[in-house]
N, C-alpha and C positions, 0 to 999 in steps of 0.2 A: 310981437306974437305972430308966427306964421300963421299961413292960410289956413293946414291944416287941425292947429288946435282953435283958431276961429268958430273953424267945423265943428268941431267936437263942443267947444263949449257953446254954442246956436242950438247945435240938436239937447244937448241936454237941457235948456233952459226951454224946450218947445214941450220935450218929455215931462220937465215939472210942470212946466203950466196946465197939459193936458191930464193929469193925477190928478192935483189940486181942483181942476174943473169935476171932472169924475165923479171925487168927493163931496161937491156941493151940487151936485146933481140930486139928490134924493131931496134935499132942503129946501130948494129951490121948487121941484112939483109939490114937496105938500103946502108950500106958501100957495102956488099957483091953485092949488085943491081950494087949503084955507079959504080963495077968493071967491069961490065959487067958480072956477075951472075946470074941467077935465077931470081925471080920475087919479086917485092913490093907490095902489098898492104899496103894502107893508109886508116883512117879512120876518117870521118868528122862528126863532132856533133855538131846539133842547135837545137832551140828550136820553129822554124815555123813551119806549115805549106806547107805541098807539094806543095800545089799553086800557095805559093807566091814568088814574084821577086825575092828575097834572095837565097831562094831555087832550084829553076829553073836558075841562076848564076853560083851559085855553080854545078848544074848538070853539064853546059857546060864546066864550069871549069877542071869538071873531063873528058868530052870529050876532050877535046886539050892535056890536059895531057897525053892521050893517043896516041892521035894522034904523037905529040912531040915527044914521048919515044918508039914509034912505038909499044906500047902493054906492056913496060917492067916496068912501072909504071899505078898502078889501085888506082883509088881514090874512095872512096865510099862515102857516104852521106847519113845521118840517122839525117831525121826530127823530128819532133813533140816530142824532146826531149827524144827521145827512149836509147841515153846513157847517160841521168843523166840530171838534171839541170844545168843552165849554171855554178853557184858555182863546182857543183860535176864536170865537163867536163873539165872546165880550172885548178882543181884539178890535173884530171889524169893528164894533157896535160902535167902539171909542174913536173908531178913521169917520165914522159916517157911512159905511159899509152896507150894515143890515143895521133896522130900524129896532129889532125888541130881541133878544133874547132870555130866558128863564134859567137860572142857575139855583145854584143851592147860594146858602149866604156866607157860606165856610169855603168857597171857591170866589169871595168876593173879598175873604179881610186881607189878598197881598197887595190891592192896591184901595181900600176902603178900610182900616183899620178897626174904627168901630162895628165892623160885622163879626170882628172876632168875637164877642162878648157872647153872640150866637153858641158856640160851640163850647162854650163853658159848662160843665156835668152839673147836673140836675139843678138846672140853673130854674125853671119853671114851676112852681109848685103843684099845680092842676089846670085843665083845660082853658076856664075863665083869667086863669092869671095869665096865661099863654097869651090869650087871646085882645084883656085890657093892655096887655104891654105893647101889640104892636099893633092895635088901632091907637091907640093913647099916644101921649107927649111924647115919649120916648121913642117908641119905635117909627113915631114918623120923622122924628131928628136922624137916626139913622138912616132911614130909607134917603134922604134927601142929601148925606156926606158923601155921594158918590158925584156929586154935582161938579165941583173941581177936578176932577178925574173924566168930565165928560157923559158922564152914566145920572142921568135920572128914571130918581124910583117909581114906579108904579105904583105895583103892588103887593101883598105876601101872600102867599097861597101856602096853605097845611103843609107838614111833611112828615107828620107824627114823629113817633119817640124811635129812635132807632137801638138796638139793642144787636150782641152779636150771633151769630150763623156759622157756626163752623163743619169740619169736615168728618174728623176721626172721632173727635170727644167736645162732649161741654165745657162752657163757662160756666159752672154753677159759683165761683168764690175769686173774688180780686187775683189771688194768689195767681190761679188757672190757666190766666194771662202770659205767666211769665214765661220768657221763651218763644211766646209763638207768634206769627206770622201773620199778621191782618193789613189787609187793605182796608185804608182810610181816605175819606176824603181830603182835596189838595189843600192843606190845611196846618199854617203852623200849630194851633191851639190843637186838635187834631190829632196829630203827632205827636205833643207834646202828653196828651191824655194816656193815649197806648204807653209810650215811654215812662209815665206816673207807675204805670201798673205791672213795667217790667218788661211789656213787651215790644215784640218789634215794630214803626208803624212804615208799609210798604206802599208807595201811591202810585196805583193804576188805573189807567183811565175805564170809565164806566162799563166802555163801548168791547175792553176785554177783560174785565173780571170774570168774564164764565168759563174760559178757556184757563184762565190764570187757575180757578179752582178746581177747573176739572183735570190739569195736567200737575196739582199738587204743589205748583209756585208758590202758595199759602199757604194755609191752616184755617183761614177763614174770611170773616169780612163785616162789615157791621151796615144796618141799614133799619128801614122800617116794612112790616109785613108786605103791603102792596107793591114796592120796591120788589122781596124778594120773589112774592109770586110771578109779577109779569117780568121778571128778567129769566125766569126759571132756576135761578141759582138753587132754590129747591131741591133740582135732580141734582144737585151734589152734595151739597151741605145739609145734612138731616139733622143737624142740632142746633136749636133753637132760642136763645137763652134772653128772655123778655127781661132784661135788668133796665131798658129803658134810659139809659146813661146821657143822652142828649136828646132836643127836641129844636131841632135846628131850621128852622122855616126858609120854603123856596122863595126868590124872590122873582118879580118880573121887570127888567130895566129898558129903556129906552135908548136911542143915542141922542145925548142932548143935541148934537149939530142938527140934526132931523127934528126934531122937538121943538125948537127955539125958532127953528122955520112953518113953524104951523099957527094957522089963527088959533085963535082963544076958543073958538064954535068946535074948529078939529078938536084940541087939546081936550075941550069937555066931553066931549062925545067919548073919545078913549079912558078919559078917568072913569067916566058914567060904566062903560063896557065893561074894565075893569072891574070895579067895585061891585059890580052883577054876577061877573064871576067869581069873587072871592067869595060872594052869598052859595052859590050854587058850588064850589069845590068843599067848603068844611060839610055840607051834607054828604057832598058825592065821595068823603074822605071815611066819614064815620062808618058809611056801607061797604066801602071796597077793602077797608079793613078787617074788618069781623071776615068781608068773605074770604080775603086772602089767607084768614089765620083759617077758618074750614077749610079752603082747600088745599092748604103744605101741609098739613097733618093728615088732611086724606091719602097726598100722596108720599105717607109714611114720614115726613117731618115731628123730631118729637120736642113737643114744647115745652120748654122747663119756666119755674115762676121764682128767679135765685131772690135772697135779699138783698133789697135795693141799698138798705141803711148800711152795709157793707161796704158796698161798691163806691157809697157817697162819700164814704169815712176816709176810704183808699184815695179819691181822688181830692181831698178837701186843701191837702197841699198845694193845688193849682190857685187858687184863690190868693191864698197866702202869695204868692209872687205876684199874682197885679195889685196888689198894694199898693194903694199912691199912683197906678196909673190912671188914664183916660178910661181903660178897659173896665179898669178896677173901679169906676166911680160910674160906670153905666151897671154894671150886675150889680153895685150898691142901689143904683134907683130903680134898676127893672124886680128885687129883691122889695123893695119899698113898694112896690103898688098891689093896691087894692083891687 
């Protein structure tokens, strides 16, 4: 081997080692924290809106955690998508990058497969059934399948029922669908829902669906009220169609490399933090609700109430295809509970 590629492969093996140190840098201070050392900061990445419920959750979340750790853990939070998309965020999360990101759980089933079952239509029956399913056996089994993949779950935060928002005309009937143009979330299950009902399903990132609908690349979009108020999507899409088709819960994940570096005393402190927020987000969910459905209708949003037993009926073929899967034996027991 000449001198030259000597060179080249010394620098390259200096350039890995110093990545790899990089990487274990964040695990390493909150072990150092864990001992009672120095300070942590943490850093949280979503893609809302400062406004919204989600966000404001997460703020308090970072207060308890302070409170809890008496100052020796700081949690930050960086909305409107300011460290990356949710693809790029839960990226780093999985390098050891950034420590927590919040996603939806329908942007989590390409590399978590049982978060599909999420997105499955009117998979929930009512609030409390929502709600025993993912403090319960099952939804903490899910939460925790991200583990091999490097992603440990937190916790779930509301994200109510989403229903669609269009531009020119309602969804008042399954049919309505056909033909048109909706952005969906990044979501095989998702896609596969729109495509049940005829129509197209189009995936844009969050951070430009307002220009998307305001410059007509749609026909619409699907989501849930507070969503649509603080993104404003509002001032484009005036029709409002509450069929309520999925109820897909946000998640809040961790990166295990950062995780598995921390004391037991860190680790409880943040589950405590968490769990305080999830108390304090399904109240701050049920308010920002109602207010967001006042204030799209104030500003001229008209809300339609189609039948749901319709829309179930049209999508009830999705079901029928996870038959005999993993997918298909988790909506079997999240269906089962009490």
């Amino acid at each position: 081997m000449d001198r030259k590629a000597v060179s080249f492969l010394a620098l390259g093996l200096l350039v890995g080692s110093l990545l790899t140190a990089s990487a274990l840098i964040p695990a390493i201070r909150a072990a150092r924290v864990g001992a009672g050392e120095g300070r942590l900061v943490l850093k949280l990445g979503h893609a809302l809106a400062p406004s919204h419920a989600v966000h404001t959750s997460m703020e308090y979340m970072a207060r308890r955690l302070s409170e809890l750790s008496g100052g020796t853990v700081e949690l930050q939070v960086f909305a409107g998508g300011q460290l990356g998309t949710e693809p790029e965020t839960i990226e780093q999360l999985q390098r050891g990058a950034l420590a927590m990101v919040k996603t939806s759980a329908a942007a989590m089933e390409g590399f978590v497969p049982d978060m599909a079952v999420y997105s499955m239509p009117y998979l929930f029956r009512d609030d409390d059934h929502y709600w025993n399913v993912l403090l319960g056996e099952v939804g903490k089994e899910i939460l925790r399948a991200g583990e091999p993949q490097g992603v440990h779950g937190v916790c779930y935060y509301d994200s109510g029922s989403r229903s669609f928002y269009t531009i020119s005309k309602p969804i008042l009937r399954p049919e309505d669908v056909r033909e048109m143009k909706l952005r969906v979330l990044p979501s095989k299950t998702a896609h596969e829902m729109i495509t049940t009902l005829g129509g197209g399903p189009t995936p844009i990132p969050f951070g430009e669906l307002y220009t998307a609908l305001q410059q007509g690349m749609i026909d619409g979009a699907e989501n849930n009220p507070p969503s649509l108020y603080t993104s404003r999507h509002y001032e484009v899409a005036k029709h409002y169609s509450l069929d309520e088709h999925t109820r897909v819960p946000d998640v809040v994940i961790f990166s295990k490399t950062i995780w598995d570096g921390l004391s037991p005393q860190v680790q409880g402190w943040i589950t405590q933090a968490a769990a305080d927020s999830v108390v304090f987000e399904r109240k701050l969910w049920r308010e920002q609700t109602a207010e967001a459905l006042r204030e799209v209708e104030k500003a001229g949003v008209k809300i339609y109430h189609p039948d749901k037993a319709a829309f179930a009926s049209a999508m009830a073929p999705m079901y029928l295809r996870i038959e005999g899967t993993r997918v298909g034996d988790l909506a079997r027991r999240i269906r089962e509970v009490r």
